[in-house]
gemmi code that builds the backbone of each chain (N, CA, C; Angstrom):
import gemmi

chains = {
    "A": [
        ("UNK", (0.825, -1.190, 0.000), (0.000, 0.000, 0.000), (0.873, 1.259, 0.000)),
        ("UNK", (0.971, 2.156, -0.727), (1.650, 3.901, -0.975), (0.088, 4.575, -0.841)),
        ("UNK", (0.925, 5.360, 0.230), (-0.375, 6.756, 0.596), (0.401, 7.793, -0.040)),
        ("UNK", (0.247, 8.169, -0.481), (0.834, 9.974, -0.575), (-0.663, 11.076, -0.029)),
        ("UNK", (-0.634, 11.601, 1.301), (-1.406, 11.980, 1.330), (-1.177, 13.520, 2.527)),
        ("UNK", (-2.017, 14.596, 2.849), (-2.100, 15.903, 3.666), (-2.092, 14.932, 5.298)),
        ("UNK", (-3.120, 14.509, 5.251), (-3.057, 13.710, 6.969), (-1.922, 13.329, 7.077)),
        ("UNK", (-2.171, 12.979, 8.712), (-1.277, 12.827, 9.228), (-1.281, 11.100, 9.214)),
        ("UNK", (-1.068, 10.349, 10.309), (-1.005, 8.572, 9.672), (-1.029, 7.997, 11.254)),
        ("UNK", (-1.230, 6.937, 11.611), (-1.560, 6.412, 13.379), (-0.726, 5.213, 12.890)),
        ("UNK", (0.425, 5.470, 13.157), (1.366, 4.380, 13.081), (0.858, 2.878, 14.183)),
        ("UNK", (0.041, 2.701, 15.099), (-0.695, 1.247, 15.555), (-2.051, 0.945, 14.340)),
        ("UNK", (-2.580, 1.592, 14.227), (-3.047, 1.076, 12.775), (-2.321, 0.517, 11.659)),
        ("UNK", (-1.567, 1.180, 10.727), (-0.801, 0.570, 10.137), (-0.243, -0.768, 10.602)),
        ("UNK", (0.670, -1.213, 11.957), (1.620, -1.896, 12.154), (-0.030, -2.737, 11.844)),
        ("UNK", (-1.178, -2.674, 12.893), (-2.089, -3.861, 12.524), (-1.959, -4.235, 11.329)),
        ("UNK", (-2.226, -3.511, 10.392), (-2.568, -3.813, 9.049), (-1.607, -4.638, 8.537)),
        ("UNK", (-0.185, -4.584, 9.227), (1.096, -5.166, 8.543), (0.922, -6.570, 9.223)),
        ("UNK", (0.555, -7.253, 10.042), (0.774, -7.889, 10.811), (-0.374, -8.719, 10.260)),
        ("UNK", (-1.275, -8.699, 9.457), (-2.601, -8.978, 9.033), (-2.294, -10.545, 8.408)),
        ("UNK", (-1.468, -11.436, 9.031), (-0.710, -12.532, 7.988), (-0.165, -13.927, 9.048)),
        ("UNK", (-0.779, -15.019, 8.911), (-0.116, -15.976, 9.926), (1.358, -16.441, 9.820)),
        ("UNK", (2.187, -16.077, 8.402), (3.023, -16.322, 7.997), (4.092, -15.095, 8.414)),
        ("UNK", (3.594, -14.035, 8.774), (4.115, -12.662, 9.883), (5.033, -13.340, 10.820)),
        ("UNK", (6.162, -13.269, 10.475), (6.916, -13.325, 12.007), (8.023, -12.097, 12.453)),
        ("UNK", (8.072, -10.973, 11.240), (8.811, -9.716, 11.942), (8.246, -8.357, 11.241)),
        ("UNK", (8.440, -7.643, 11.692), (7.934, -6.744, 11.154), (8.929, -5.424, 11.554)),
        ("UNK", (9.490, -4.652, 10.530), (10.311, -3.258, 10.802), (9.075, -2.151, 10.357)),
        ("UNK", (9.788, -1.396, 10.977), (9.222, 0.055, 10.765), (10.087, 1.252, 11.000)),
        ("UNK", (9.768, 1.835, 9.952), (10.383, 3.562, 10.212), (9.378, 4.719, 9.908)),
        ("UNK", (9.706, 5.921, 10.920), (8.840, 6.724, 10.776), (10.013, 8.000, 10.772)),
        ("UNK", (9.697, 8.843, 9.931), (10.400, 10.119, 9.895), (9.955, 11.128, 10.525)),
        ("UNK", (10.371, 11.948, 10.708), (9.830, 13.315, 11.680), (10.237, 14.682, 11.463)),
        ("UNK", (9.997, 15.531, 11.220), (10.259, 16.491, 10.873), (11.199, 16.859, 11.822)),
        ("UNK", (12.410, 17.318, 11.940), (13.205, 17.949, 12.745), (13.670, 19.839, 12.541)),
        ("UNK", (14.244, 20.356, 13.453), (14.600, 21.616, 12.767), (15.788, 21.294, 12.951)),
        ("UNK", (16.344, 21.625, 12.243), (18.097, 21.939, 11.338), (18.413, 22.900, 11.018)),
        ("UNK", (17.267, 24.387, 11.555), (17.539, 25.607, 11.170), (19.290, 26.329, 12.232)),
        ("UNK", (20.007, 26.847, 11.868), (20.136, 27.438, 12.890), (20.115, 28.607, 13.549)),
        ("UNK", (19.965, 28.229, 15.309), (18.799, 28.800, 16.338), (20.522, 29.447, 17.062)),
        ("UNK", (21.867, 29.415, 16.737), (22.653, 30.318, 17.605), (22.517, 31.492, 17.666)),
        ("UNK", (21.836, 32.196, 16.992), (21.623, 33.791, 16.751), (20.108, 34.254, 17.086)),
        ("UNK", (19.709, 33.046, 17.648), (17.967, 33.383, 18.298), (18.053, 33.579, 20.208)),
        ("UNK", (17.098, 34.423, 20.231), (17.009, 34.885, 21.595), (15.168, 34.173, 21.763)),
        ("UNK", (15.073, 34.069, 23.236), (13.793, 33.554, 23.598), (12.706, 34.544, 22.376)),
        ("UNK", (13.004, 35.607, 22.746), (12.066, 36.981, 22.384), (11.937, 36.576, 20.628)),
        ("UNK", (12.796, 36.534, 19.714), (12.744, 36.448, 18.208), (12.460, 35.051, 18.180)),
        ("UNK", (12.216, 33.682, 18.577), (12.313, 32.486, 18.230), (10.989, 32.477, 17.354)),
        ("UNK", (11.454, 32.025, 16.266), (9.980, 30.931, 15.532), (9.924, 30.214, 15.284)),
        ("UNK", (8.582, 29.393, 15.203), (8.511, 28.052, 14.547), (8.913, 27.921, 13.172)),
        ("UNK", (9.570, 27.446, 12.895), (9.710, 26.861, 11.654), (9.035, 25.898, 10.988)),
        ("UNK", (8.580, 26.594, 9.417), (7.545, 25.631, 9.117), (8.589, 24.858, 7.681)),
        ("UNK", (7.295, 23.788, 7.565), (7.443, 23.058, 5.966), (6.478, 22.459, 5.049)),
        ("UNK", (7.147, 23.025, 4.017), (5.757, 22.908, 3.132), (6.755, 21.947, 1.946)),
        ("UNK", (5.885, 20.724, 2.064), (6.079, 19.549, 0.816), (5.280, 19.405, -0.144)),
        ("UNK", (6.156, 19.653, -1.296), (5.813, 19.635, -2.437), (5.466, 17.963, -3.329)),
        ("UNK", (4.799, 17.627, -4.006), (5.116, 16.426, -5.094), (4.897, 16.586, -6.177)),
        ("UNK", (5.259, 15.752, -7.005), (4.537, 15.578, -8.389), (3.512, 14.521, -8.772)),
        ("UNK", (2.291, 14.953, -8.537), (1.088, 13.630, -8.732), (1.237, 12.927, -9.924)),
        ("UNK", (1.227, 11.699, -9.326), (1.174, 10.786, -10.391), (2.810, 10.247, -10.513)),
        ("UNK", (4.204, 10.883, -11.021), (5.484, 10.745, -10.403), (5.438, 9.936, -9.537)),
        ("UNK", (5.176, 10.519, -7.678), (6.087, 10.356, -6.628), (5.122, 9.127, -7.110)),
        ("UNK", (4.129, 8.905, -6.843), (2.918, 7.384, -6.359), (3.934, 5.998, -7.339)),
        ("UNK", (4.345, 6.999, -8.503), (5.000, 5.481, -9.686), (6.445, 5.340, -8.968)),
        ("UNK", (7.017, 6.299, -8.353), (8.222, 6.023, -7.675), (8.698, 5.340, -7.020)),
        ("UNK", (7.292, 5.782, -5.684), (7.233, 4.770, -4.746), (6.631, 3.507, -5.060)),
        ("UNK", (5.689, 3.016, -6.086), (5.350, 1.568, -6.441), (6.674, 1.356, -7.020)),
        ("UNK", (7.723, 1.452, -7.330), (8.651, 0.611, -8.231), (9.780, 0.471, -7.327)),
        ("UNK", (9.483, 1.181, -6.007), (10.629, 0.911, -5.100), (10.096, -0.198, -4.380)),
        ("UNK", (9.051, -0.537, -3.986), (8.539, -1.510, -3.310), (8.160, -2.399, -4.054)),
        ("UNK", (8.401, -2.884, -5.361), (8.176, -3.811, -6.510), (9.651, -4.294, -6.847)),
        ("UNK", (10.596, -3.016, -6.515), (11.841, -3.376, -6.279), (12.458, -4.430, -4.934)),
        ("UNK", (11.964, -3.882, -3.862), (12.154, -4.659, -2.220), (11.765, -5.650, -2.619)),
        ("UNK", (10.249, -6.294, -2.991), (9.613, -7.825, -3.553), (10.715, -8.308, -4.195)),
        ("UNK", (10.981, -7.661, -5.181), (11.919, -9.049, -5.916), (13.656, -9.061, -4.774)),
        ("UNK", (13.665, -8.175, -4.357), (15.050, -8.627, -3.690), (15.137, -9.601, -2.339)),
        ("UNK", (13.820, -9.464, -1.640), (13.202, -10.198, -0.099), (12.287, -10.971, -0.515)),
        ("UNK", (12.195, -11.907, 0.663), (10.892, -12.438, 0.478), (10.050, -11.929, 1.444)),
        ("UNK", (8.977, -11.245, 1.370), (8.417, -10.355, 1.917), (6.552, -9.985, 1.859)),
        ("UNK", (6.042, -10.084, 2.859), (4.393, -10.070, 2.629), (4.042, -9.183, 2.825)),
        ("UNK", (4.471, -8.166, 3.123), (3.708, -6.792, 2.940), (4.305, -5.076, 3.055)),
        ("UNK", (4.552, -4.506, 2.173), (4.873, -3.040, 2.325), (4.140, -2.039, 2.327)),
        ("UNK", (4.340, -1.065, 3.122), (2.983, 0.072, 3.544), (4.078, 1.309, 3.011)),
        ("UNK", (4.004, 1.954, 2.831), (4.576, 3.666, 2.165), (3.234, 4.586, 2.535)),
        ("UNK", (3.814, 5.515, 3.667), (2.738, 6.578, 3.834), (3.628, 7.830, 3.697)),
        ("UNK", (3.204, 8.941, 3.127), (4.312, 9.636, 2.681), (3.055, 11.395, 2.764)),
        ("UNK", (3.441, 12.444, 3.836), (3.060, 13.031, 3.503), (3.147, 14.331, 2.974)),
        ("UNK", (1.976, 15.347, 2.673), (2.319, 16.398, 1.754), (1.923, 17.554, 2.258)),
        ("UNK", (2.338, 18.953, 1.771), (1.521, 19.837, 1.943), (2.136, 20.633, 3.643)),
        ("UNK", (1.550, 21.520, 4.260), (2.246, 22.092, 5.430), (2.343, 21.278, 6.607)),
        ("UNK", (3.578, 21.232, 7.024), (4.190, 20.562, 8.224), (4.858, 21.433, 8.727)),
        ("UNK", (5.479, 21.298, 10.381), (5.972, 21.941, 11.382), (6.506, 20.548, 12.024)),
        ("UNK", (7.711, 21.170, 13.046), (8.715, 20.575, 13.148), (7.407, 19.467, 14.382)),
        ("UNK", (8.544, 18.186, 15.055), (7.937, 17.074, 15.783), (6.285, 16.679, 15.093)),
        ("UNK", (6.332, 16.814, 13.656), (5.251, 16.326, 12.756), (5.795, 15.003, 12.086)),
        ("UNK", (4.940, 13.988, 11.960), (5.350, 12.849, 10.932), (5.523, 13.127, 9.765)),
        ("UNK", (6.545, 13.041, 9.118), (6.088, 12.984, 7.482), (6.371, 11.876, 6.807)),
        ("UNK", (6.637, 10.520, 7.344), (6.585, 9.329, 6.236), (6.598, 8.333, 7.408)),
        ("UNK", (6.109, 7.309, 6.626), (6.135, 5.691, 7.164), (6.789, 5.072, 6.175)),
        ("UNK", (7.486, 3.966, 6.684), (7.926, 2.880, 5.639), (7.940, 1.457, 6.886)),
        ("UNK", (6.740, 0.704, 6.542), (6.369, -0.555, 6.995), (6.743, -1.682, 6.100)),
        ("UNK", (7.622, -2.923, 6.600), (7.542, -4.312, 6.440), (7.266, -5.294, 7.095)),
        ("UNK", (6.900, -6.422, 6.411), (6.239, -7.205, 7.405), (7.759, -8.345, 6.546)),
        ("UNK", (7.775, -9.676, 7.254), (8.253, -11.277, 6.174), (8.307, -12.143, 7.249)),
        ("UNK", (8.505, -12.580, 7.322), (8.583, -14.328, 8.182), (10.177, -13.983, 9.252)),
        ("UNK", (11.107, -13.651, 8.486), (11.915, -13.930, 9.515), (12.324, -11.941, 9.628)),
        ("UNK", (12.976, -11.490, 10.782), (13.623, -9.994, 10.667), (14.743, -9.661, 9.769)),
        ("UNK", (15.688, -10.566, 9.077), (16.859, -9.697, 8.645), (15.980, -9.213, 7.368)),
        ("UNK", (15.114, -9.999, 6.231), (14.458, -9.627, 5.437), (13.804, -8.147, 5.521)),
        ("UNK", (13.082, -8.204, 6.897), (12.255, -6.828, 7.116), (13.019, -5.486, 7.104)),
        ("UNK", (14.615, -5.622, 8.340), (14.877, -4.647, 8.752), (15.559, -4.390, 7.453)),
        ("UNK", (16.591, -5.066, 6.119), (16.683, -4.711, 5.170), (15.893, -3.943, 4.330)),
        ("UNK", (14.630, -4.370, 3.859), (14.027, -3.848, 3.014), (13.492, -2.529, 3.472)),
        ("UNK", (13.230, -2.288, 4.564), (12.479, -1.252, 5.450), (13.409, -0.308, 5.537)),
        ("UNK", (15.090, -0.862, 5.029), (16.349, 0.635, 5.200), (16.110, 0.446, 3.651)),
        ("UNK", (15.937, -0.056, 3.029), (16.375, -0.204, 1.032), (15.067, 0.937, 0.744)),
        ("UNK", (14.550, 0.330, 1.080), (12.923, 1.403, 0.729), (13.177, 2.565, 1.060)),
        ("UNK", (13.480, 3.084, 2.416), (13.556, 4.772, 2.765), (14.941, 4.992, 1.907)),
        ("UNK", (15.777, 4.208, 1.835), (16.955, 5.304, 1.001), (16.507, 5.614, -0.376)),
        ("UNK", (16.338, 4.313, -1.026), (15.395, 5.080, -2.204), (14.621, 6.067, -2.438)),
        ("UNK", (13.883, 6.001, -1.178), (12.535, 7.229, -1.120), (13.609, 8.620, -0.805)),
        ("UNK", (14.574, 8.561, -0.455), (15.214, 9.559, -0.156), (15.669, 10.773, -1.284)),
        ("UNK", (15.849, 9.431, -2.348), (16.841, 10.310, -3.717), (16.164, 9.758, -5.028)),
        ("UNK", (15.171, 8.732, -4.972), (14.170, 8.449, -6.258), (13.010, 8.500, -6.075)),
        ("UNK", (12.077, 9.716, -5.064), (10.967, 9.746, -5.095), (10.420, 11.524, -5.291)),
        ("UNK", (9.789, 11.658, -6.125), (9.343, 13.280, -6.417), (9.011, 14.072, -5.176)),
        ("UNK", (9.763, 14.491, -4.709), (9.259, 15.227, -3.458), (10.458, 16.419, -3.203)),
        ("UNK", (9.622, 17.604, -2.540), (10.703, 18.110, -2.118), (10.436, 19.626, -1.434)),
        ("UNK", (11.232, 19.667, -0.367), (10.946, 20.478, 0.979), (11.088, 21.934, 0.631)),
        ("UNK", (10.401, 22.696, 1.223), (10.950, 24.501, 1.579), (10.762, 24.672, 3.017)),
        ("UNK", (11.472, 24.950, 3.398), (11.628, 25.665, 5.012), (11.151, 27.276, 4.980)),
        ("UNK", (10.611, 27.594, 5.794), (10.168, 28.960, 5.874), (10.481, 29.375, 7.831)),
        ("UNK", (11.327, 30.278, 7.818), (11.474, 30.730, 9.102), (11.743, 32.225, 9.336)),
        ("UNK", (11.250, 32.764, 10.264), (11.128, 34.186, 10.674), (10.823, 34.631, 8.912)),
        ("UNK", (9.711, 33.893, 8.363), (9.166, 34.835, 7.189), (10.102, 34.847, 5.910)),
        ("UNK", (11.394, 34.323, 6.215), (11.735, 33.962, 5.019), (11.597, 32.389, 4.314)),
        ("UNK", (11.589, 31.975, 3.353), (11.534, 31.056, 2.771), (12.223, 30.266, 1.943)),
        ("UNK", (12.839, 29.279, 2.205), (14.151, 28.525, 0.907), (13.857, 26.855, 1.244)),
        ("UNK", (14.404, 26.412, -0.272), (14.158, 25.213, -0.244), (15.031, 24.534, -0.489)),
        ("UNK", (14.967, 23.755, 0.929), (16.177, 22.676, 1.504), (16.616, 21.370, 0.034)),
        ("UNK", (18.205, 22.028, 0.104), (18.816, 21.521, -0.560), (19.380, 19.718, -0.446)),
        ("UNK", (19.215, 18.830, -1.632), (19.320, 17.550, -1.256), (20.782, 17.702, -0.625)),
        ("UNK", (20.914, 15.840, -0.093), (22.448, 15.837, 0.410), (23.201, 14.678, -0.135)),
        ("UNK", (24.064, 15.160, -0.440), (25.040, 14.059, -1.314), (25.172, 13.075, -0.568)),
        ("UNK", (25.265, 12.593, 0.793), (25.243, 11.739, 1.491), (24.015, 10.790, 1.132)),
        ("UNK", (23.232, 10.651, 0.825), (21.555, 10.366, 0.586), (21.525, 9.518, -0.836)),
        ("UNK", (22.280, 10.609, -1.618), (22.447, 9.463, -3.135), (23.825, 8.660, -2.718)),
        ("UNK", (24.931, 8.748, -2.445), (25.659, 7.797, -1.816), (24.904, 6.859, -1.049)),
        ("UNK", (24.135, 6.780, -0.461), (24.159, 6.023, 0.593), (23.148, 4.346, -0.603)),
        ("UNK", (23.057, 4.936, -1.937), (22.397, 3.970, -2.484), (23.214, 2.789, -3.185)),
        ("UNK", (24.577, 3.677, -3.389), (25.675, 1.990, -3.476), (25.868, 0.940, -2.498)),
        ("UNK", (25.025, 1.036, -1.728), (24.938, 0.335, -0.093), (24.664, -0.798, -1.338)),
        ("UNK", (23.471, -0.722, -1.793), (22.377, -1.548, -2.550), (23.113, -2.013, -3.820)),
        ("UNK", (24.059, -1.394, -4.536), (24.144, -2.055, -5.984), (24.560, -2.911, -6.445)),
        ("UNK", (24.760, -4.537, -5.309), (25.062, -5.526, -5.809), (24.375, -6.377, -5.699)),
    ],
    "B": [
        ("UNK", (2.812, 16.953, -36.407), (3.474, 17.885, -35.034), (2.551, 17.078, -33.976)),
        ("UNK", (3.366, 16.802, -33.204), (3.030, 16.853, -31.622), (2.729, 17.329, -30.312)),
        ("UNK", (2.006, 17.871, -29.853), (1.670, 19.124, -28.463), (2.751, 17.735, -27.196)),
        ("UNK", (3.643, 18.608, -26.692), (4.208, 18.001, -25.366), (3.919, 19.066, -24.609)),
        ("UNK", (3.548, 18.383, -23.385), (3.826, 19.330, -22.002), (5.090, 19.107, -21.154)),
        ("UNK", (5.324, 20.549, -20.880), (7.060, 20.164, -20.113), (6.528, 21.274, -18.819)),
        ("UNK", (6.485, 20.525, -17.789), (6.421, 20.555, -16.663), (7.563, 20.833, -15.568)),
        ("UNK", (7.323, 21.766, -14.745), (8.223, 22.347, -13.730), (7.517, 22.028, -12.175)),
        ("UNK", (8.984, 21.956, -11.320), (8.556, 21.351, -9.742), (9.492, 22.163, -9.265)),
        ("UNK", (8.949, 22.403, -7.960), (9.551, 23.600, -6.636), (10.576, 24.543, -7.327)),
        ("UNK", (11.444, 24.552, -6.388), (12.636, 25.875, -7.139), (12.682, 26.072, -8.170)),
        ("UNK", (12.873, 25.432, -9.198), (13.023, 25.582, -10.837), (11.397, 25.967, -11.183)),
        ("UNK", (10.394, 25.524, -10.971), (8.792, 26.452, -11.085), (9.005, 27.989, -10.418)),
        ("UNK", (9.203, 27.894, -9.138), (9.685, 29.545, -8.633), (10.045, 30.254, -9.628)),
        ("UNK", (11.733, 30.092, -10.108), (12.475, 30.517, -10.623), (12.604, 30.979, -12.218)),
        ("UNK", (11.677, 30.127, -12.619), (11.187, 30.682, -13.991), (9.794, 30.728, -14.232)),
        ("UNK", (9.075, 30.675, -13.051), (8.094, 31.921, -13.145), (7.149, 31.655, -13.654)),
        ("UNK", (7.002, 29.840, -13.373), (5.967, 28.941, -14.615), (5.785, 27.852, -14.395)),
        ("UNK", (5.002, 27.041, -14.520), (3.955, 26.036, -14.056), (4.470, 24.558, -14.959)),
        ("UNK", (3.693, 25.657, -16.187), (4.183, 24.801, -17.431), (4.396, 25.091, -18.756)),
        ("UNK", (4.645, 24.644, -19.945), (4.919, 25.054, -20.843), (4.670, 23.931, -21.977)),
        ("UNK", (4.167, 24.424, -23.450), (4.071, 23.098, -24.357), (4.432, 23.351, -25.639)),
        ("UNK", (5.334, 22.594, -25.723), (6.093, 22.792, -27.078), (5.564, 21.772, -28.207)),
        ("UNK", (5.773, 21.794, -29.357), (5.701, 20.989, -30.517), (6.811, 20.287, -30.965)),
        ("UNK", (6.387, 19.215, -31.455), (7.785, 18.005, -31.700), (7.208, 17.376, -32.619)),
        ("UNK", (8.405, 16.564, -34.150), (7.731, 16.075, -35.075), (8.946, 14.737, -35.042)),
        ("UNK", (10.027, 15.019, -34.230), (10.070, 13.175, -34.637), (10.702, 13.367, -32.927)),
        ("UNK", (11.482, 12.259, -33.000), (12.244, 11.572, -31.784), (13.167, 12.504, -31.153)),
        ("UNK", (12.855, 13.392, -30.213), (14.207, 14.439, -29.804), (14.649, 13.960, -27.818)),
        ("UNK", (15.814, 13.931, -28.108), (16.528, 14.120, -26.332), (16.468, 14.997, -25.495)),
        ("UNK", (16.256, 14.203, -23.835), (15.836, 15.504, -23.191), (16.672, 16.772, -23.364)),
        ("UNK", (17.978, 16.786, -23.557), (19.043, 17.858, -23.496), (18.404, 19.071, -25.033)),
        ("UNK", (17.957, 18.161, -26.126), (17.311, 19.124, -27.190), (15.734, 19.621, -26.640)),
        ("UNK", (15.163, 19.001, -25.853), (14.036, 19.883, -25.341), (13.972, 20.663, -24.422)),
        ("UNK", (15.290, 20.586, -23.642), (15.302, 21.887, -23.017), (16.082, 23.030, -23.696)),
        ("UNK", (16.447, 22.850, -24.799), (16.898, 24.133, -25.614), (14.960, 24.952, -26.247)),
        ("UNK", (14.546, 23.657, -26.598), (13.538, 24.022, -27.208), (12.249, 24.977, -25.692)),
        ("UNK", (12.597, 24.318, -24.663), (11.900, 25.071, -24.233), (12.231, 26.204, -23.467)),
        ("UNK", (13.523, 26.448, -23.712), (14.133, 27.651, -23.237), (14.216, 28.836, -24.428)),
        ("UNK", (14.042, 28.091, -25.183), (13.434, 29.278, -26.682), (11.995, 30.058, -26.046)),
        ("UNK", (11.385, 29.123, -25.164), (9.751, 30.079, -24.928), (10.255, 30.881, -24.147)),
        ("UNK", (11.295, 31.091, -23.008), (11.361, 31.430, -21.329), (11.959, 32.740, -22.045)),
        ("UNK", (11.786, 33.453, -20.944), (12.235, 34.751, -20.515), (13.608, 34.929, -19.878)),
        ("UNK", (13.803, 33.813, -19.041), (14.422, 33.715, -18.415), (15.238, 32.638, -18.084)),
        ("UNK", (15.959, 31.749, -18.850), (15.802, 30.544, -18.963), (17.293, 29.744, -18.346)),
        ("UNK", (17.753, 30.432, -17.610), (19.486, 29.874, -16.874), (18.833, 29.062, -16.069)),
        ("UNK", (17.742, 29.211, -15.194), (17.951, 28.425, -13.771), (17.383, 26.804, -14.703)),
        ("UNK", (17.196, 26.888, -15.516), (17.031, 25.211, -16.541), (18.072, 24.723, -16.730)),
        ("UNK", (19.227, 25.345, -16.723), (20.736, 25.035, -17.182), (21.183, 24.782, -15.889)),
        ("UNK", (21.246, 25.036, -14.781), (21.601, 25.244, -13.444), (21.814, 23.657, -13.080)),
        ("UNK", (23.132, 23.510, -12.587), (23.683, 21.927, -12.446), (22.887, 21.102, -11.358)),
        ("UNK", (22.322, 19.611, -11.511), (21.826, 19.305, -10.316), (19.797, 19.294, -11.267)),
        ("UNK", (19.691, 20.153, -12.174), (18.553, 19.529, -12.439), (18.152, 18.759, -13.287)),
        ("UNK", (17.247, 17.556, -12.660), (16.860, 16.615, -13.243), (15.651, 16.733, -14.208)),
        ("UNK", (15.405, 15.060, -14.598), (14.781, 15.250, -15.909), (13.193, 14.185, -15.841)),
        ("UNK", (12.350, 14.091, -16.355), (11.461, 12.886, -16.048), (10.669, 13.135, -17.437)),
        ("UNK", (10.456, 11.255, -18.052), (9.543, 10.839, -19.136), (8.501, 10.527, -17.994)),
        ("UNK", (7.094, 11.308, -18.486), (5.954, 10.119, -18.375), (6.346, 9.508, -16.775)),
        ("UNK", (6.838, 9.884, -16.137), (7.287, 9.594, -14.430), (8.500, 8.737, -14.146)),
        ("UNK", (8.906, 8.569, -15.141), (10.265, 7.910, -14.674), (11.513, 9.033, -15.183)),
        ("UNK", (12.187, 8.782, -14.242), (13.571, 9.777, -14.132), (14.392, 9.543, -15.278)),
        ("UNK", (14.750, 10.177, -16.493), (15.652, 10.192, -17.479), (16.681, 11.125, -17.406)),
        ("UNK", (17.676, 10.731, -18.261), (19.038, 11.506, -18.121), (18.529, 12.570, -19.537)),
        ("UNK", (20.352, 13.363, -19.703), (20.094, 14.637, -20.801), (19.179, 13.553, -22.321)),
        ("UNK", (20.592, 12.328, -22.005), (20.409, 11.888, -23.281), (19.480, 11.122, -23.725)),
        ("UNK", (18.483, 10.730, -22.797), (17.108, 10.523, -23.068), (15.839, 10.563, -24.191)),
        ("UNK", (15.628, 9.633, -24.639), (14.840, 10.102, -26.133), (13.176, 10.029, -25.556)),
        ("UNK", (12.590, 10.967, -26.301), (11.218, 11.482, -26.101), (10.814, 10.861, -27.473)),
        ("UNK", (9.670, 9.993, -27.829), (8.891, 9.861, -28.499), (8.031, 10.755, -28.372)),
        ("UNK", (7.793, 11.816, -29.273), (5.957, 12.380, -29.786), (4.921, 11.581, -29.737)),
        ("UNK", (5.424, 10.606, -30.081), (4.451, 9.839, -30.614), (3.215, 8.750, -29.404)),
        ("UNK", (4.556, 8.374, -28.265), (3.889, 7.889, -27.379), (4.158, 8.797, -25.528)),
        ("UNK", (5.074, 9.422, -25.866), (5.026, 10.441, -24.385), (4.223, 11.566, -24.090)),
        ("UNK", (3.898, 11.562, -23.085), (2.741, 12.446, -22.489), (3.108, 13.976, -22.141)),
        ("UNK", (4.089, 13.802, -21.340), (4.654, 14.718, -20.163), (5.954, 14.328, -19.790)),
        ("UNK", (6.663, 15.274, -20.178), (8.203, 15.691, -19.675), (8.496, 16.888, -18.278)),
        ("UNK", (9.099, 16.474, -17.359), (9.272, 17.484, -15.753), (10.887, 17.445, -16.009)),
        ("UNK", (10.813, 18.953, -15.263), (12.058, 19.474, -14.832), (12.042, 20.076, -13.351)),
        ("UNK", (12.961, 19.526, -12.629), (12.942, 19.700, -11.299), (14.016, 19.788, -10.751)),
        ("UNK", (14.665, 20.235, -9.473), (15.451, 20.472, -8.742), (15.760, 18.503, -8.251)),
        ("UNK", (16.722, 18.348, -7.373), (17.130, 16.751, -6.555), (15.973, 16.770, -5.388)),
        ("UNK", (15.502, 15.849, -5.591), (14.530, 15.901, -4.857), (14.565, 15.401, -3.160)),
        ("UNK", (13.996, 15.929, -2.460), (14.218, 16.100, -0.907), (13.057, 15.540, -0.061)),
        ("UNK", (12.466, 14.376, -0.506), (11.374, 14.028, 0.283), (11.980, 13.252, 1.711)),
        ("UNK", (11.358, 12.584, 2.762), (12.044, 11.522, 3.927), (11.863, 12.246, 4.493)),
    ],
}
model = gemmi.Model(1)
for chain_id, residues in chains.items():
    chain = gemmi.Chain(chain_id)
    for i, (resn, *xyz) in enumerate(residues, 1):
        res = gemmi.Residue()
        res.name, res.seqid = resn, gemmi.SeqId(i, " ")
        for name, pos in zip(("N", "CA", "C"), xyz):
            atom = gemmi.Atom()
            atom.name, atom.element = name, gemmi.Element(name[0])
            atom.pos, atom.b_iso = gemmi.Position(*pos), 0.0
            res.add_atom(atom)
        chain.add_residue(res)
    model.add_chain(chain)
structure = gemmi.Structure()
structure.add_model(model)
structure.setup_entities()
């Protein structure tokens, strides 16, 4: 299942949903979170703001992205179920913005595919952030670390 | 002739000031020749050249040298590296 969606997501729902299988014997999960990374050394109590974020996609793109990354995990694991919840639109920091659920029979399968999936989603899925703080606005630049981190995978 | 739509995402939409754009095509051209062609429409057309942006057929990610069929592609995007997670 890929959500791309504005809500937010109840990560004990999902895990149910993953778990929905007698052949279930592990299940990983990751959840992302919005953090701030602004920096706050030049802020006083009095000037502090929230920092917001607003996620962008490309409909139709990110949804084929994310099906071919998790069509990708299938053929590399053996694996019964992947969840992708991925969301859009305005966020603020200690907000969720993605799930990546596996379920398979034994854990090394799960906790693999459940890191293969988010790095992908990291650097092959249409998406992409602007930070807005004290009223100005820029949009957070990818990190070379992120597409590196996908030769983990290329053998 | 062919109607393509060439499509823009975050910074690079900002930056040239546009949504979208649709050019005409009569045989087989590469993404690197359709962004000349659609920098013939722009006003403004460097931040398309600007290193780091990518390319997409129909939703899958293509390089410069990428060939566009008229004949069966829909929609071509130009976008900044993308930052979702």
């Amino acid at each position: 299942m890929i959500k791309v969606q504005k809500a937010d997501f109840d990560v004990a729902s999902l895990y149910q949903a993953l778990c929905d299988n007698n052949q279930t014997g592990a299940v990983a999960m990751f959840v992302g979170r919005v953090r701030d990374f602004g920096d706050k050394s030049n802020q006083t109590d009095s000037n502090k703001e929230e920092t917001l974020f607003e996620l962008e996609h490309y409909p139709g793109m990110t949804e084929h992205n994310l099906q071919q990354i998790v069509d990708e995990a299938h053929s590399r694991w053996d694996l019964h179920e992947v969840q992708v919840v991925h969301r859009v639109g305005e966020l603020k920091v200690q907000d969720q913005i993605v799930f990546v659920g596996v379920s398979s029979s034994h854990r090394a399968e799960a906790f693999q595919a459940c890191d293969f999936v988010m790095d992908y989603l990291k650097s092959r899925a249409a998406f992409w952030k602007k930070e807005t703080q004290s009223g100005k606005s820029q949009w957070v630049c990818a990190k070379e670390s992120d597409e590196k981190s996908l030769e983990r995978w290329s053998n | 002739m062919h109607k393509l739509d060439v499509v823009f995402f975050a910074s690079l939409r900002e930056s040239l000031g546009k949504e979208k754009v649709t050019i005409e095509l009569d045989k087989v051209t590469s993404i690197e020749e359709i962004k000349q062609a659609v920098a013939s429409l722009l006003d403004n057309p460097d931040p398309l050249f600007e290193e780091g942006i990518q390319a997409s057929i129909d939703y899958n990610f293509a390089r410069d040298s990428s060939k566009v069929d008229p004949e069966s592609v829909k929609e071509v995007a130009f976008f900044p590296p993308v930052t979702g997670g």
